[in-house]
C-alpha positions in Angstrom: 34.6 19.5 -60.1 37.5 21.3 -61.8 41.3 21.6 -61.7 43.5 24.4 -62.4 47.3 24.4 -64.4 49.7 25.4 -62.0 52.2 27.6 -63.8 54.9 24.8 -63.6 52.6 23.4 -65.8 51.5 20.6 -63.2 48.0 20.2 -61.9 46.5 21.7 -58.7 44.5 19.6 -56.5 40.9 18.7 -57.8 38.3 21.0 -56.4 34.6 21.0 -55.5 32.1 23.8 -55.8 29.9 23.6 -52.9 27.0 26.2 -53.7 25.1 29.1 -51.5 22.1 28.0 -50.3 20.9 26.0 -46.3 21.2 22.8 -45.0 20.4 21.7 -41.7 23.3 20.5 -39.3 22.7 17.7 -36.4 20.7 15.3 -35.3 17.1 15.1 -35.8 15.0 15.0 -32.5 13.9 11.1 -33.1 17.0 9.9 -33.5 17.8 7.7 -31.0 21.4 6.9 -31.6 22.7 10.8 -31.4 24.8 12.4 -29.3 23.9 15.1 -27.2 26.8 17.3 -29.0 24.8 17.0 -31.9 21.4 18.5 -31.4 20.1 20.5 -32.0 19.1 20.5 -35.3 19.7 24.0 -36.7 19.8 26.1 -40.1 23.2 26.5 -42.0 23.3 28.8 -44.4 26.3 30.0 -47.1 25.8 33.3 -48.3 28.7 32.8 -50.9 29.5 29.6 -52.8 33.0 28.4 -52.0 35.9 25.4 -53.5 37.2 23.1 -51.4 39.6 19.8 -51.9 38.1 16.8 -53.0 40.7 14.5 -51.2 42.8 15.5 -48.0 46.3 17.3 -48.4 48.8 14.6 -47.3 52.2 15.4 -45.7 53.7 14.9 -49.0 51.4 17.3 -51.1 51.9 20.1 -48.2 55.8 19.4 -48.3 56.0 19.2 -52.4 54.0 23.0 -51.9 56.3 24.0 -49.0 59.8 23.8 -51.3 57.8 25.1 -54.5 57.0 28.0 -53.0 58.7 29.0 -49.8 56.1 28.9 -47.6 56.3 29.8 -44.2 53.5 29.6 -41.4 52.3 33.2 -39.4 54.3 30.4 -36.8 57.5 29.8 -38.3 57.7 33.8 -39.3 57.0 34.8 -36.0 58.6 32.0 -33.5 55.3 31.4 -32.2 52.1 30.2 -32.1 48.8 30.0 -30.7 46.4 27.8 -29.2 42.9 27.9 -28.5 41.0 25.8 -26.5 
């Protein structure tokens, strides 16, 4: 776990190294209690070590980000968005 100073001298979100390496996703074949959605069972692997938050952004957080720095979503900049279904 580590945190990093922002340069207003506040602190950014705590972080979580989650390492390279394989884990297996979904159910296992004997268990009785899975959905179908999550078999099967199959390798994951992370080529690269990567951070992540270790608690959800709230609203707040986002908005307190938003007026900091002037952020603007691909969405807002372009008047339009995307789905995907």
């Amino acid at each position: 776990v580590f945190v990093e100073i922002l340069a207003d001298g506040g602190l950014a979100p705590e972080m979580v190294v989650v390492p390279r390496g394989v884990f297996a996703m979904g159910a296992a074949d004997d268990d009785a209690d899975a959905k179908p959605q999550e078999r099967p069972r199959r390798p994951v692997r992370f080529l690269r070590g990567f951070a992540m938050g270790r608690s959800e952004v709230t609203v707040g957080d986002f908005r307190r980000f938003v007026e900091a720095t002037g952020y603007q979503a691909v969405a807002s900049r372009s008047g339009s968005s995307t789905v995907y279904d």
